[in-house]
N, CA, C and O atoms as a MOPAC input file, in Angstrom:
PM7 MOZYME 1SCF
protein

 N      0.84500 1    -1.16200 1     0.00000 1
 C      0.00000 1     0.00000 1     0.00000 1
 C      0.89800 1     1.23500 1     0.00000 1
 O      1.98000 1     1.22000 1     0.58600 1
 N      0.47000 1     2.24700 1    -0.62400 1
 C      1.64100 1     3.52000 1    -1.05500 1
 C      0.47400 1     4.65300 1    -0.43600 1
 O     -0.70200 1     4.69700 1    -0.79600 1
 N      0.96000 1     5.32300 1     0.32800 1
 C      0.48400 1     6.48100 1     1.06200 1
 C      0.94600 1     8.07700 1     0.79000 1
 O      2.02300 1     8.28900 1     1.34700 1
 N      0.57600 1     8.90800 1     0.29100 1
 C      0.86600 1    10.15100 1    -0.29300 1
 C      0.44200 1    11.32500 1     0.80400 1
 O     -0.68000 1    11.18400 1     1.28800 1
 N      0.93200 1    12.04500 1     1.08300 1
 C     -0.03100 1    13.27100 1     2.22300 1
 C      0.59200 1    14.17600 1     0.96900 1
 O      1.57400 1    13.97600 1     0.25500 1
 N     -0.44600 1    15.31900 1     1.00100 1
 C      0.49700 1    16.85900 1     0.30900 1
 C      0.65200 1    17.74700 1     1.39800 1
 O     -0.24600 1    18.33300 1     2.00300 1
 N      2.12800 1    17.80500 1     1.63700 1
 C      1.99900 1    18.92000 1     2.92600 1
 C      2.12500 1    19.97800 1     2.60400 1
 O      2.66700 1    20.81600 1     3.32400 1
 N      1.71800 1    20.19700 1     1.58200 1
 C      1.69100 1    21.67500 1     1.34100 1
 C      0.10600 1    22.35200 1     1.44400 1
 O     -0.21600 1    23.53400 1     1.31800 1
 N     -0.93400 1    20.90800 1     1.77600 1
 C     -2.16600 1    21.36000 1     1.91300 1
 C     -2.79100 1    21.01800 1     3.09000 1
 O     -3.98000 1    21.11300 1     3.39600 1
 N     -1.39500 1    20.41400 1     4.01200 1
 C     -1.80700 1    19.99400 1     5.72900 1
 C     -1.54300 1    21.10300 1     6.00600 1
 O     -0.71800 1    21.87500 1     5.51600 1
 N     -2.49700 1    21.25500 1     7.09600 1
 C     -2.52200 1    22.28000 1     8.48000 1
 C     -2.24100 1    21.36500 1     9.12500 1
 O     -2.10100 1    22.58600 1     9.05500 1
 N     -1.93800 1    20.32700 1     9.83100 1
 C     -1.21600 1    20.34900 1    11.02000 1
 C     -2.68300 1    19.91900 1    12.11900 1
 O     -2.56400 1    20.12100 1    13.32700 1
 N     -3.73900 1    19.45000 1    11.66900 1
 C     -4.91500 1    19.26400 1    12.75200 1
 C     -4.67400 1    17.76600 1    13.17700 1
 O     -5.33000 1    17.45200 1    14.17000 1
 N     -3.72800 1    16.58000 1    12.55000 1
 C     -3.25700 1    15.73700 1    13.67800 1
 C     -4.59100 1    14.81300 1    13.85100 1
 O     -4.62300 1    14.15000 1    14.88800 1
 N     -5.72300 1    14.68800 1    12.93300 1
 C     -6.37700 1    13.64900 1    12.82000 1
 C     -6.00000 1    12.60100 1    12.46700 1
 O     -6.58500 1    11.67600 1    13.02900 1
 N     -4.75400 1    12.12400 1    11.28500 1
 C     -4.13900 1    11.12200 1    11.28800 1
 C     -3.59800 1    10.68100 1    12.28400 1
 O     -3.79700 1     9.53300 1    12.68200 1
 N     -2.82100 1    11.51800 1    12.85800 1
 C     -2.00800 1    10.99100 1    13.73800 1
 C     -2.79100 1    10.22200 1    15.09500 1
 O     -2.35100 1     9.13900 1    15.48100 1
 N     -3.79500 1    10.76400 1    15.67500 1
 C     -4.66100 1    10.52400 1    16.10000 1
 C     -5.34000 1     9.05500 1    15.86300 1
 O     -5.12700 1     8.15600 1    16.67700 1
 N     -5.95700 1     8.89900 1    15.00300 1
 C     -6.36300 1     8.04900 1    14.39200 1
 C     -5.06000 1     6.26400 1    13.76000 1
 O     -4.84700 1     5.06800 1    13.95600 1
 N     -4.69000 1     7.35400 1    13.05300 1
 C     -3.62900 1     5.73700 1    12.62900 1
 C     -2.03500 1     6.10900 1    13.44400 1
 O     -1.11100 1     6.52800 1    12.74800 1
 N     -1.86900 1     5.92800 1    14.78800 1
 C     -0.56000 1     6.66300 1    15.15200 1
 C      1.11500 1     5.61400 1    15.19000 1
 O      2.27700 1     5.77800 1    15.56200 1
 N      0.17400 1     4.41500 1    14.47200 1
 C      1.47900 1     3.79700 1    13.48000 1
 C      2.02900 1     4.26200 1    12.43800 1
 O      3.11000 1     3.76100 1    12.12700 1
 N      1.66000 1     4.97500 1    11.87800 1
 C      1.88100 1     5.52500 1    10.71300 1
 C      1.83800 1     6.49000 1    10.78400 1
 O      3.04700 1     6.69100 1    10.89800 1
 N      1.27100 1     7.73700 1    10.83400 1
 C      1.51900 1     9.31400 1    11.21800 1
 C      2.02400 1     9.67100 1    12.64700 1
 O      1.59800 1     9.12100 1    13.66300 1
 N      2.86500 1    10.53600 1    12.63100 1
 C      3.29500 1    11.52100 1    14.06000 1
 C      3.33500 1    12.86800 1    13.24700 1
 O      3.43100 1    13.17900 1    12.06000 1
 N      3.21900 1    13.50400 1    14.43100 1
 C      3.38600 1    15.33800 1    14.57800 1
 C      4.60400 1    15.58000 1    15.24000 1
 O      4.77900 1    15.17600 1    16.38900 1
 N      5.39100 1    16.15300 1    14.66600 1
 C      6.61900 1    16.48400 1    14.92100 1
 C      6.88600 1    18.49500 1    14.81000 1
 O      7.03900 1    19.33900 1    13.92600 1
 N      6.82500 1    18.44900 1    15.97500 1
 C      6.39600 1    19.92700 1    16.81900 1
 C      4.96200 1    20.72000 1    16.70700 1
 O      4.11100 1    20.19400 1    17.42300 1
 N      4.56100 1    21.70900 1    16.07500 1
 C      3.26700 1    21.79300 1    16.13100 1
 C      2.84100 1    21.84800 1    14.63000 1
 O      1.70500 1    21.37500 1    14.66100 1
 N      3.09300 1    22.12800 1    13.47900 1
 C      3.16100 1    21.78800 1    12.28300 1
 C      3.58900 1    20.43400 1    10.97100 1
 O      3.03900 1    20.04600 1     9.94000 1
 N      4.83200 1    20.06500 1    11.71100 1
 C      4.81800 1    18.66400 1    10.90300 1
 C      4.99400 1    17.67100 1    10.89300 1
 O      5.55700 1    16.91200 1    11.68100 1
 N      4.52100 1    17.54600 1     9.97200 1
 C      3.97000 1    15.76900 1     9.89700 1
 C      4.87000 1    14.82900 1     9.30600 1
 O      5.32100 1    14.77800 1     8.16200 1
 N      5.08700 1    13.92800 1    10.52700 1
 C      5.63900 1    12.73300 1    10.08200 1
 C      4.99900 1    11.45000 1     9.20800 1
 O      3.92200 1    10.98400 1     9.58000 1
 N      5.67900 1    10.89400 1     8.04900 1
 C      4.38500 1     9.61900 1     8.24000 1
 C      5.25500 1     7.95300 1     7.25700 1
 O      6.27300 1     8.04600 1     6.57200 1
 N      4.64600 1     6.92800 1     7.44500 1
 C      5.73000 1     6.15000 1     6.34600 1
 C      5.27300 1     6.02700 1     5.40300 1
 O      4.31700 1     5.27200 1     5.58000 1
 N      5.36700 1     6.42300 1     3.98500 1
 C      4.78500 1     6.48700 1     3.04100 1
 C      4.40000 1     4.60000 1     2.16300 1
 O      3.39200 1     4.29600 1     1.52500 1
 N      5.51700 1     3.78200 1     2.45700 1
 C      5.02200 1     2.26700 1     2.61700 1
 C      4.46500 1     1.70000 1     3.92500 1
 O      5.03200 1     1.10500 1     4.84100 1
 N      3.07700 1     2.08800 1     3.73200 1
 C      2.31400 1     1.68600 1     5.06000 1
 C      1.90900 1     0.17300 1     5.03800 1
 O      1.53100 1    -0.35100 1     3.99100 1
 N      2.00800 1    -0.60400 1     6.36500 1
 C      1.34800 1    -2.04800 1     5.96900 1
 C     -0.14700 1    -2.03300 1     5.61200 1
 O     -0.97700 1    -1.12400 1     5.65200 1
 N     -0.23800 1    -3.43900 1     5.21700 1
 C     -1.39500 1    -3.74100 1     4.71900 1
 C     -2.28000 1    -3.92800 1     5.76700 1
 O     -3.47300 1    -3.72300 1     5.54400 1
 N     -1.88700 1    -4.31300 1     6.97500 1
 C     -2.58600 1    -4.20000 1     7.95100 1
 C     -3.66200 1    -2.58200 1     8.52400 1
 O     -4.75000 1    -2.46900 1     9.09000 1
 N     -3.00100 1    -1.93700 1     8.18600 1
 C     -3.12200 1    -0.62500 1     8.36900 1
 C     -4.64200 1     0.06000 1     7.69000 1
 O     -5.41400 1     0.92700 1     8.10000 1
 N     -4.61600 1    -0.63000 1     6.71300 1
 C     -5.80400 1    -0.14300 1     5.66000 1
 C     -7.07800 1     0.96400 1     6.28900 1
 O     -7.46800 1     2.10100 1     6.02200 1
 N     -7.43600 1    -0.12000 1     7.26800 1
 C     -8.66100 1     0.60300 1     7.94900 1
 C     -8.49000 1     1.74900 1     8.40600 1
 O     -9.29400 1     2.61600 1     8.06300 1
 N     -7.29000 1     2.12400 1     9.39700 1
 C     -7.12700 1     2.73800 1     9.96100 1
 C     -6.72800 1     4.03600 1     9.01600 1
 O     -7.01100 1     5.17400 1     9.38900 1
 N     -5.93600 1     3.73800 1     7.55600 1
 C     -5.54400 1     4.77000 1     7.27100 1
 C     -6.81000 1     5.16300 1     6.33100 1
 O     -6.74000 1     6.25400 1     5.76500 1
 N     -7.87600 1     4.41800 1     6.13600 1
 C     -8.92200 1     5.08600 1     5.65500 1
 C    -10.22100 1     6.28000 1     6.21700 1
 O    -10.96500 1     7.14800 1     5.76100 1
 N     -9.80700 1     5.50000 1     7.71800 1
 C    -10.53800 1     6.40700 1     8.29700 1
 C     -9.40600 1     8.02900 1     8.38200 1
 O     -9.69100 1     9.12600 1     7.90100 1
 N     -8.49100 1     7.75500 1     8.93400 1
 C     -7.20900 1     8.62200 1     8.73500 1
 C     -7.66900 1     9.85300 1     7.65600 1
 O     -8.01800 1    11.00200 1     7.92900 1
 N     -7.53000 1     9.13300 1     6.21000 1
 C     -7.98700 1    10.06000 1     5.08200 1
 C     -9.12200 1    10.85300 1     5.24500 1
 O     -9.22500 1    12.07600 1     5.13800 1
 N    -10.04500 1     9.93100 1     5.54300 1
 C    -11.66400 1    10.08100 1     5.28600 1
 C    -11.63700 1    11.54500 1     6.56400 1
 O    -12.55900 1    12.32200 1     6.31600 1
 N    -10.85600 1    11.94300 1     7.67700 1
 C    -10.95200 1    12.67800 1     8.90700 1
 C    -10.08200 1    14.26300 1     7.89500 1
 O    -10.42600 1    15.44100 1     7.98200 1
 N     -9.23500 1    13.83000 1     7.25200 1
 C     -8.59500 1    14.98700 1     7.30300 1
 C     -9.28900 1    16.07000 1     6.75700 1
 O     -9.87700 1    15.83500 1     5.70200 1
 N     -9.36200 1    17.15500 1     7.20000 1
 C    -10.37300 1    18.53900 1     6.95000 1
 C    -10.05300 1    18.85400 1     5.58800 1
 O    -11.00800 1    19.11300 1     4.85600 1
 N     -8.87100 1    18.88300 1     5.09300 1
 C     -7.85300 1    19.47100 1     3.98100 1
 C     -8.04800 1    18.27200 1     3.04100 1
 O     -8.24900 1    18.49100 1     1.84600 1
 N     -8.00500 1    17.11400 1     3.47900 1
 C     -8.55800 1    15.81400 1     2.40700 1
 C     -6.69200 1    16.10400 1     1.49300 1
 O     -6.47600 1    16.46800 1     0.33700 1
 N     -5.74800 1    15.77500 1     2.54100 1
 C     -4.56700 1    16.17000 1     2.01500 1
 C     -3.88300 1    14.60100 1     2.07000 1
 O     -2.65400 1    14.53200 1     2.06100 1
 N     -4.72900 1    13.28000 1     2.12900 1
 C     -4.13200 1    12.29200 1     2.45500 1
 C     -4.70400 1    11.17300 1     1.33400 1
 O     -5.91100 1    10.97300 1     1.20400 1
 N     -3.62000 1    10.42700 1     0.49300 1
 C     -3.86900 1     9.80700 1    -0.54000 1
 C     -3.70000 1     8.23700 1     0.06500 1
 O     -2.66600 1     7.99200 1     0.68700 1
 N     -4.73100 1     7.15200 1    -0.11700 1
 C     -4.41800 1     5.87200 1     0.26300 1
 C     -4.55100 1     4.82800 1    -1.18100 1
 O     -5.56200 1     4.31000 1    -1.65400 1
 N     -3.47700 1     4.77600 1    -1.53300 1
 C     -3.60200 1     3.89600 1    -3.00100 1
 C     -2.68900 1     2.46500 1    -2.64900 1
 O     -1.59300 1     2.29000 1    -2.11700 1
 N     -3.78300 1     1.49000 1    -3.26000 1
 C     -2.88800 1     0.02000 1    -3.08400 1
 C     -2.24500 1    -0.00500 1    -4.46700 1
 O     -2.55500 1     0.54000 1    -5.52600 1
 N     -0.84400 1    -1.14400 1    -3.96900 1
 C     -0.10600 1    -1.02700 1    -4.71900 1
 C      0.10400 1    -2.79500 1    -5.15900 1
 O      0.72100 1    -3.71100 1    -4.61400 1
 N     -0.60400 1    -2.72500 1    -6.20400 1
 C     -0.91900 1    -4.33500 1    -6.34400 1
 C     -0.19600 1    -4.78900 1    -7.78300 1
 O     -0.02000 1    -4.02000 1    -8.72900 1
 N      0.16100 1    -6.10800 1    -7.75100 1
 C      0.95300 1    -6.35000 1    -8.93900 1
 C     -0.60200 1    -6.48400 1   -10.60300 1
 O     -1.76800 1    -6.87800 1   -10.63200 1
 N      0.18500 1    -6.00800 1   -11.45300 1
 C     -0.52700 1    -6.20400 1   -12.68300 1
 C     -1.46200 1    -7.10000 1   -12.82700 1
 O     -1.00900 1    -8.07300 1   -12.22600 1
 N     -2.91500 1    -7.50300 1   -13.42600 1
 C     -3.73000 1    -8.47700 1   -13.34800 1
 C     -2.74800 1    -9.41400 1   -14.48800 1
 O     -1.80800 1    -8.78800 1   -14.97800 1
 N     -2.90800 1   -10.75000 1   -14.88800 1
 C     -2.49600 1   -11.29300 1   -15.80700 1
 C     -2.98300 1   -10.96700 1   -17.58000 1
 O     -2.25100 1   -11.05700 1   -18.56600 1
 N     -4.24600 1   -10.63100 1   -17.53800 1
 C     -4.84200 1    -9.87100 1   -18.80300 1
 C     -3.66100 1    -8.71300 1   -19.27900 1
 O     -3.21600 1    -8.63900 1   -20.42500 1
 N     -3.28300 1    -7.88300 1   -18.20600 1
 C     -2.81300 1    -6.64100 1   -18.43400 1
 C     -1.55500 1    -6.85800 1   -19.19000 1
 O     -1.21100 1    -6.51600 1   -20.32200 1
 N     -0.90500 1    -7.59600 1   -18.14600 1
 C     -0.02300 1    -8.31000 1   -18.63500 1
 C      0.25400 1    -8.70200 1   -20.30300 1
 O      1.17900 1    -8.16300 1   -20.91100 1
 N     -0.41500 1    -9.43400 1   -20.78100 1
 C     -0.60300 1   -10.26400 1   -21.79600 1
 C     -1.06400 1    -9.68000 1   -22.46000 1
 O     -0.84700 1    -9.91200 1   -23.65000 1
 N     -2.14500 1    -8.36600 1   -22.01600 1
 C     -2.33700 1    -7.75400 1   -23.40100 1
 C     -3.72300 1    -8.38300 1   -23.76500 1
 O     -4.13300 1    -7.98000 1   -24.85300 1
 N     -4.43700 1    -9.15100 1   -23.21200 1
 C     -5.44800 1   -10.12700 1   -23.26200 1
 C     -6.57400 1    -8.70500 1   -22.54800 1
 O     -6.30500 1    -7.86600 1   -21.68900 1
 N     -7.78900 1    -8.92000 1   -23.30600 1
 C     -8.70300 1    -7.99600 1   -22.60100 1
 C    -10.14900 1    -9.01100 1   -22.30200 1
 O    -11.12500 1    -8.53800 1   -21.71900 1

C-alpha cells in the first residue's frame, strides 16, 4: 500500500495521527511525520485517517501487482 499526504495542503490538525498513530506523528506543532510504505494491515485505519482529514490532504492507493490480462495484453 503507497500512502501520499500533500503537505503543502496539511494544516497540522493531527487527525491522522490521532487516528492511525502507526503511521503518522506530529513532529512539533506543524509537521507531519508519516511512512509512506504503510502495511497492509493498516488499511482501515488509514482510511478512516484520510476520510478525517479537513484538507482531504491524504492519498491511500494500493499497490498491487498487474492483473495477468494486463499483462498479456489479453482484454
Amino acid at each position: 500500500m503507497r500512502l501520499v499526504v500533500d503537505l503543502n495542503r496539511c494544516q497540522g490538525y493531527a487527525q491522522c495521527a490521532f487516528l492511525a498513530p502507526d503511521v503518522f506523528a506530529m513532529h512539533g506543532d506543524e509537521g507531519l511525520l508519516y511512512d509512506p510504505e504503510a502495511d497492509e494491515a493498516q488499511r482501515e485505519k488509514l482510511a478512516q485517517a484520510a476520510a478525517a482529514c479537513p484538507v482531504q490532504a491524504i492519498l491511500v492507493d494500493s499497490v498491487d501487482a498487474a492483473p495477468a490480462e494486463a499483462v498479456s495484453g489479453e482484454r
